[in-house]
N, C-alpha and C positions, 0 to 999 in steps of 0.2 A: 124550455131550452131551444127549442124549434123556432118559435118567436125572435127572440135572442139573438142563434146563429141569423135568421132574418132582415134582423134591422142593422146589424152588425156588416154584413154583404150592402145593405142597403146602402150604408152609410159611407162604407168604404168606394162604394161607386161615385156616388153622387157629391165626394168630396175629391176624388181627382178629375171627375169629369169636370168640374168647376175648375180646379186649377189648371186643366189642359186648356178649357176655353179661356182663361184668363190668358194662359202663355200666348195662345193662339192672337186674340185683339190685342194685346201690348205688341206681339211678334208685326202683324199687321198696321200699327200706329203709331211703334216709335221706330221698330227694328231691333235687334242687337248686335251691339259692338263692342269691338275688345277693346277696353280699358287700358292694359299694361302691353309692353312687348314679350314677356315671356311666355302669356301666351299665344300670341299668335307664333310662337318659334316651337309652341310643343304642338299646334296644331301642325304648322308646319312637317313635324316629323314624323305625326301619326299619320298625314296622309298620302304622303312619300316628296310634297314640295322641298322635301331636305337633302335628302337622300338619293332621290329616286323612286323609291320603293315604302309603300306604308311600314312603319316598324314603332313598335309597342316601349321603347324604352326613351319613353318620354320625361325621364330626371327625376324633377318633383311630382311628378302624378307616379301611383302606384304602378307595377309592370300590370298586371292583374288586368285593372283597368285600361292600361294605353295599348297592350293587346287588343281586349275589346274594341275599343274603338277602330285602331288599325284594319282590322277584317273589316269594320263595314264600310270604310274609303276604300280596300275591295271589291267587296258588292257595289258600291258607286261612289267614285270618285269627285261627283259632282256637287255632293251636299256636304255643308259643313259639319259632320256631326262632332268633332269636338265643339264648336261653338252652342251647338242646341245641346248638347252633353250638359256643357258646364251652366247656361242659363239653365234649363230643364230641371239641374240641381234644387233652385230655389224654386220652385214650381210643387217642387218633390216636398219640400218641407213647408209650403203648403199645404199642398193636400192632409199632409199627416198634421196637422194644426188642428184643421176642418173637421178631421177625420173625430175626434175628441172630443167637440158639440153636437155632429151630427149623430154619435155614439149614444148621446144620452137620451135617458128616457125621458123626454121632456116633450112639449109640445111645439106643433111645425111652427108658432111664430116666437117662443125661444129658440128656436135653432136658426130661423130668418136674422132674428138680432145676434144672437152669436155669431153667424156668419157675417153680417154687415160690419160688425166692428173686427173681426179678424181678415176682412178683406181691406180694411180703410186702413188700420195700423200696419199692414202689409203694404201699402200702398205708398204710405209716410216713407215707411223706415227703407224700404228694399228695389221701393219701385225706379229708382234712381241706379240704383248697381244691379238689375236685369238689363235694362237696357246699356248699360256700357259694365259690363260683367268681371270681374277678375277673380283668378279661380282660388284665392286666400277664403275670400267669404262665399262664393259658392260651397267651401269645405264646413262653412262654421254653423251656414245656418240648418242645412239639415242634422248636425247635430244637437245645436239649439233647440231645435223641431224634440229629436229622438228625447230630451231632457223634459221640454214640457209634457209630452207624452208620457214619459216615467213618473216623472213628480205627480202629475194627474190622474195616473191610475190609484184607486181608491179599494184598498185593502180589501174592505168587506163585500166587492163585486167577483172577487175571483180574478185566476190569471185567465183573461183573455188572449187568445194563443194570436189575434188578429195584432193587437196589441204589442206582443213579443214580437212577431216577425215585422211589423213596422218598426221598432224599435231596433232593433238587428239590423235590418237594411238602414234604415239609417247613419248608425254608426260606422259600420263597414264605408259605405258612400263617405264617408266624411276623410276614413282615413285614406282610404285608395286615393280623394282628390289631394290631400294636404295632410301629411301624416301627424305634424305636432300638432296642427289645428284640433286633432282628436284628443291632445292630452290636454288641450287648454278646458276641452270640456268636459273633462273626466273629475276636477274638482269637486265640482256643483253633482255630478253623479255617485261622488263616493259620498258626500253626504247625505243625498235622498238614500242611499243602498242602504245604509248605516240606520237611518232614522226610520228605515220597514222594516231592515234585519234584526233589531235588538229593541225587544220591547218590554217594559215594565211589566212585571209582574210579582207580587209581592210571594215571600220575603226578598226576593232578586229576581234575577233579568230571564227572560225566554228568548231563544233566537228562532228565525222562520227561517227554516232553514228550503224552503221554496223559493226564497229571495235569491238564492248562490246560483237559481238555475240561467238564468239571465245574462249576469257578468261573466261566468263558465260561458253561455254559447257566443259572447260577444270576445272572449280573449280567445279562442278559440278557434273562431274565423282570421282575429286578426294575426293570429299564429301562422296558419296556412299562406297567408296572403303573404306576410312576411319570408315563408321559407322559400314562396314563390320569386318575390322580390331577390331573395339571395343565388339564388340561383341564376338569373336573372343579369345579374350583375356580376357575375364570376369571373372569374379572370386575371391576368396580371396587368391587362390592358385598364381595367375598368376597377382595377384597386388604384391605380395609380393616376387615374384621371378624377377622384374621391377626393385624395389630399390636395388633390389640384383645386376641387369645388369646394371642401371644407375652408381651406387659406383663402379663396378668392373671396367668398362669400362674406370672411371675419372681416377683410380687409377694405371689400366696396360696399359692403349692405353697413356696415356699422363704424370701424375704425379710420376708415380713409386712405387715400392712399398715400404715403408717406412722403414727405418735403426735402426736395434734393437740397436745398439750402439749409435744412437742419444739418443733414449727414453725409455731406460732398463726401467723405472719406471712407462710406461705410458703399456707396455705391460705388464707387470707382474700386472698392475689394472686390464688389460681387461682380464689376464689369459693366456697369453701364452708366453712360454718362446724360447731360441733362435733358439730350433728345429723345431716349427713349423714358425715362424718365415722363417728361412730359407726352409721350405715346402711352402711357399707362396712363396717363390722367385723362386722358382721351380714350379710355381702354382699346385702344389701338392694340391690343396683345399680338398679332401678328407679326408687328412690327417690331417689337422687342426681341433682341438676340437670346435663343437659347431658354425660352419662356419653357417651361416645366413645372413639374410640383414643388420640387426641392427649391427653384426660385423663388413661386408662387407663396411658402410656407415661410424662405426669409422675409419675403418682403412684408407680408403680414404680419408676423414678429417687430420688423421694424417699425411697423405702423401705429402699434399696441403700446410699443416701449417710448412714443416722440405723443403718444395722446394719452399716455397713464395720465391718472388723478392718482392722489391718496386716499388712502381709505375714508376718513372724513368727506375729502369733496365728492367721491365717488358716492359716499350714501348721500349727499344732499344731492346732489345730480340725478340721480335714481329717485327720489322720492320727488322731485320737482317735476322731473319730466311725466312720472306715472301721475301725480294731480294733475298736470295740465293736459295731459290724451282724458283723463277722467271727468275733467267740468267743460274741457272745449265744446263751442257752440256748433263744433261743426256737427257731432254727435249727436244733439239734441233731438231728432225725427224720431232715436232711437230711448237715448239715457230717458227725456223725459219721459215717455209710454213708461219706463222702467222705474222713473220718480212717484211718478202716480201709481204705477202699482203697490210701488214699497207703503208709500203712505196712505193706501186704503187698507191693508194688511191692518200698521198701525191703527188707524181709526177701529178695525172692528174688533182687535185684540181688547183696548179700552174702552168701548163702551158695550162689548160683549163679558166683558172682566172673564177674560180668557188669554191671560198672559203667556200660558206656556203654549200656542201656537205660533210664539215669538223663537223659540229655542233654534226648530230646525231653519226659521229663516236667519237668524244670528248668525249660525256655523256657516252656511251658505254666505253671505255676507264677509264673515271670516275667512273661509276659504280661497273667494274672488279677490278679496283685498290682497291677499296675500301674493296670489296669481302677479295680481296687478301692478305688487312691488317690486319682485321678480325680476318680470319684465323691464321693470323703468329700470332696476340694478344693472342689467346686463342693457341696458341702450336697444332693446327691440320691441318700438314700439311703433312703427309705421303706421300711417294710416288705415291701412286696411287689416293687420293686427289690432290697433284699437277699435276700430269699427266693429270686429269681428267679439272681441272683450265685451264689450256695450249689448250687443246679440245676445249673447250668453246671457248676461246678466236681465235681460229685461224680462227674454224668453222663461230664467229661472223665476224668477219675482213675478210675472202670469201667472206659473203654474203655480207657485201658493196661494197668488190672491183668489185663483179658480177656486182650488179643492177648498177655500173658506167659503167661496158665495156660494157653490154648490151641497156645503154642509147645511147651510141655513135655507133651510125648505119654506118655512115662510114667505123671506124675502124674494123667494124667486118661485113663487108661484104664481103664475099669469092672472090680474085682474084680481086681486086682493090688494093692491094699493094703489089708486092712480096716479099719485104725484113720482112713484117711483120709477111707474111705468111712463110717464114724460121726461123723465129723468134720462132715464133708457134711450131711447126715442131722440133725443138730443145729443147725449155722446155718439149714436150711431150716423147720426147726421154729419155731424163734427168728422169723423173720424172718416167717411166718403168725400166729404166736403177736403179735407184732407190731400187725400188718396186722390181727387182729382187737378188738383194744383199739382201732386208732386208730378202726375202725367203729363201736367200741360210742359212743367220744367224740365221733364226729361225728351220731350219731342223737341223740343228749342237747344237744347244740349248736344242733343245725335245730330241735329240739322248743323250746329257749329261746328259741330268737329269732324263731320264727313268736309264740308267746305274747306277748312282749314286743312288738314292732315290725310284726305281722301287720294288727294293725288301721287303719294309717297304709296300707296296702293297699286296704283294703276302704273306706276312707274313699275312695283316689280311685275306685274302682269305682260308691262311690254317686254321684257327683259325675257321671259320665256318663251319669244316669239325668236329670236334673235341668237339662231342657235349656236352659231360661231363666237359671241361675245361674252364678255365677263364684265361685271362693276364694280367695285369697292366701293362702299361709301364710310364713310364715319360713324362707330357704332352712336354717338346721340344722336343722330339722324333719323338713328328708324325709329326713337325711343316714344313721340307721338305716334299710336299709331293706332288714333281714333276714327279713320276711317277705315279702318280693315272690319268688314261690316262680314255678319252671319249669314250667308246664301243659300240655296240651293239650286246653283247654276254654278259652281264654281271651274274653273281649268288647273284641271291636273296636268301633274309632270313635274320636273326639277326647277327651282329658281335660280336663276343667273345671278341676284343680285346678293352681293354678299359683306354680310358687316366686316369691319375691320379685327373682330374680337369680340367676344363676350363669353357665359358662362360655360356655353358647350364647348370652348376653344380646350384642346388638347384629346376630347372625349374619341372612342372606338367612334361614335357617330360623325365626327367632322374629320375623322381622318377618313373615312366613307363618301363623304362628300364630296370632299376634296376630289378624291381617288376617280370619282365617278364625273367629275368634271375637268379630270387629266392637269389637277394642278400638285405640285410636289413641294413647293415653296410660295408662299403669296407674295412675298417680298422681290422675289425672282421672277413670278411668271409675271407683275406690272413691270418689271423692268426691259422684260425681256420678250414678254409676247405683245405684239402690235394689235393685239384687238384686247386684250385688258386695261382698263378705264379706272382712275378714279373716278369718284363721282361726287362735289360739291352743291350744296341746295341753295338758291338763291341768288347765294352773295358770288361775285365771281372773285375769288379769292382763297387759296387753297390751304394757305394760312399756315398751320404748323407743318403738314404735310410738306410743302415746298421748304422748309425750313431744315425739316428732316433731309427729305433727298440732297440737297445740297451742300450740307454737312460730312452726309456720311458717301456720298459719289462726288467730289468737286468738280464744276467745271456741267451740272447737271442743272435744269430747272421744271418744275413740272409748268407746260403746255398746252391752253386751253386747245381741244379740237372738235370742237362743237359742243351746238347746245339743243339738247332734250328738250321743247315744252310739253308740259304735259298738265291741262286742268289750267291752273291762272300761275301755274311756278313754273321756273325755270332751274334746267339741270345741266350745271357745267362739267364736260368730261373732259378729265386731265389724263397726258402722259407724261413721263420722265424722258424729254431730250439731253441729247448734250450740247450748250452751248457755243 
């Protein structure tokens, strides 16, 4: 037992120390950078660049966790810990991979080739979204992690309690970052639960009922976390800023936003005509009169009702779209690992004539497909949703083909075959060999897009120097924002530079901002305060904007009055004169 607990501590060391020093040399070799803009706006609000003030109620990340973080931009405001947060994520489920060859009782050059080939498939598939991170699949893959971990615990070794609490923390981590990301992996977990909890025994079934303690301490936590969350959220301010993100979310993530030329007549009810109209299409939501939930929830209705399908096209729509996120090539770093494992499963079922350790992979299989219809039914399958889908599914399809090469003692006993053992040797090769092209493509990647999109960075950086001034810019503006790069040197304080709309628009937190930057109308304080700015990129040309103001002020033109360079771009700031 003493041995045991031993190699167990052992193994748990020497398997995040590896994944720290990985985070560490990628940290050092490519960087990380945020990928999407929402999160650099919840980083933003965890470290008070939003607000002023660090604050925990970061939207989609769990309250739980955006607390956590908030205090330690606290403690120093200068590192990014949301950013090392969310890459660290995949680091974490790492280690907990590692943690599950370096576990067994095998000898130090199987656990060197275990490691070799779970550091090169790690490399393939993730080393690409470390280095430019977004926090949908930072949520997926330590759950993916917590699943191969389950799947690969092996009945007749006993509950390792190491094992439970990795597997726990896992899960929790997945849901605090991305709460449905945890139900997409709950599938694949209520099958392996099912396939330990009910087992054959003649004349009928036995249940292990040590299987329930697991799921109990995992709904459990996320109970707590949950009531945390509601609480969290209370209010009349923050019920009503919900329906606001629910419609917004149905209306730009999926449905669209609805065509004034379809329903001139249905907008001109609700009071807006084709320039604010096309300010929504720009999510200018600022700029639209009287923006609220009860708006927000018509217009999403409208949206749904001018992009209905029938039920026919709707299911061929959904079954087209779920095949093609399913065999896209962009996937393959990932689905193939996931191909070959499915079909070594097969090979050894057949020529081991051991069919029925085909069953629990069927249902699993079953399960995913189903997931995976779901999703294309309902049109949500974004990139980083299906990438996240492909994780799961590889991660699950590992852990069977594991608990099969680990049944077969023969097979993997060191130096009783050698053609096996060059076999070995080879994939591991492959699989480094791998892992270090995806490195070189992800150094070349961070280097373009710092270049590119780095100085929409440094423009808000200037912008908090400049304490009398305001900017507006156009919410796709900030939407590259591949240079906002992970630090630990960063400048705290509030950012001057502020989109025209997006998701937090109407939330407790932007009427905070607002408040705290002495504006009471956005529409109002460019019209009317002389040091509030539009702010165009590039092209000098202000485009819908002057189209808007002129419209709705006649006799009004917005006014180049300088220009910002900054990096190799230039930034033209407008105001509304009267001509």
């Amino acid at each position: 037992m003493r041995e045991d607990r031993r190699r167990v501590g052992t193994a748990l060391g020497v398997s995040f120390a590896l994944a720290f020093l990985c985070g560490v040399l990628l940290y050092h070799t490519t960087g990380f950078i945020y990928a999407i803009a929402d999160d650099v706006i919840m980083r933003d609000i965890a470290s008070g660049a939003f607000t002023g003030t660090p604050d925990g109620h970061l939207i989609f990340v769990r309250y739980v966790l955006g607390f956590f973080l908030s205090r330690l931009y606290l403690l120093n405001g200068s590192i990014d810990w949301y950013g090392f947060f969310m890459a660290g994520s995949l680091f974490f489920g790492l280690a907990v991979i590692l943690y599950r060859g370096m576990s067994a009782k095998k000898s130090p050059a199987w656990k060197a080739g275990y490691t070799g080939v779970v550091l090169g498939l790690w490399g393939i598939g993730l080393m690409p979204h470390v280095a430019q991170f977004e926090w949908t699949i930072c949520a997926a893959f330590p759950g993916a992690a917590a699943l191969y971990l389950y799947i690969t615990l092996r009945d007749r070794e006993g509950r390792q309690l190491t094992d439970i609490i990795l597997i726990w923390l896992s899960l929790l981590l997945t849901f605090c970052i991305r709460y449905d990301v945890f139900f997409m992996v709950m599938p694949g977990f209520g099958i392996a639960f099912l396939w330990k909890f009910v087992k054959r025994k003649r004349p009928g079934l036995l249940y292990s009922r040590k299987e329930l303690f697991l799921p109990l301490l995992v709904f459990a936590g996320v109970g707590v976390i949950t009531l945390i969350e509601n609480g969290a959220y209370s209010g009349a301010d923050w019920k009503e800023f919900w329906r606001f993100q629910d419609a917004r979310s149905q209306m730009y993530d999926y449905s669209g936003v609805p065509s004034f030329e379809v329903a001139p007549a249905y907008f001109e009810e609700i009071g807006l005509d084709v320039h604010e109209v096309r300010n929504l299409r720009h999510y200018a939501l600022y700029l639209v009169e009287d923006m609220d939930a009860e708006m927000m929830e018509a217009l999403s209705e409208e949206s749904r009702r001018q992009t209905a399908l029938g039920g026919k096209e709707q299911l061929k729509a959904g079954m087209k779209l779920s095949l093609r996120e399913l065999t896209s090539p962009a996937y393959f770093p990932v689905s193939l690992p996931a191909l070959f494992f499915f079909m070594g499963i097969l090979l050894y079922a057949f020529l081991n004539h051991k069919r029925g350790v085909l069953i629990p992979l069927l249902l699993f299989l079953g399960a995913e497909g189903m997931l995976w219809l779901l999703l294309g039914f309902a049109g949500r399958l974004p990139e980083r949703v299906a990438f996240s889908q492909h994780l799961i599914m590889m991660l699950g399809l590992a852990a069977y083909f594991f608990r099969l090469w680990m049944a077969d003692k023969e097979r993997i006993e060191s130096g009783k075959n050698r053609r096996q053992s060059v076999t070995a040797l080879a994939v591991i090769v492959l699989c480094l060999l791998g892992a270090a092209l995806q490195l070189q493509r992800a150094v070349l990647q961070n280097r373009e897009k710092r270049a590119a999109d780095g100085s929409y960075q440094l423009f808000k950086e200037a912008c908090k120097e400049e304490k009398e001034k305001l900017y507006f810019i156009e919410t796709f503006m900030a939407e590259p924002v591949g240079g906002a790069s992970v630090t630990t040197h960063g400048k705290p304080g509030i950012s001057r530079c502020l989109t025209l709309g997006d998701w937090y628009t109407t939330s407790p937190l932007d009427e905070e901002r607002m408040k705290a930057l002495g504006i009471e109308n956005v529409e109002k304080t460019v019209l009317e305060n002389p040091n509030a700015f539009i702010v165009v990129r590039d092209v000098e040309d202000p485009g819908f904007l002057d189209t808007y103001f002129s419209y709705k002020y006649p006799g009004t033109k917005l006014v180049c009055q300088g220009v910002k360079c900054i990096g190799d771009r230039n930034y033209y700031l407008y105001r509304p004169e009267k001509m």
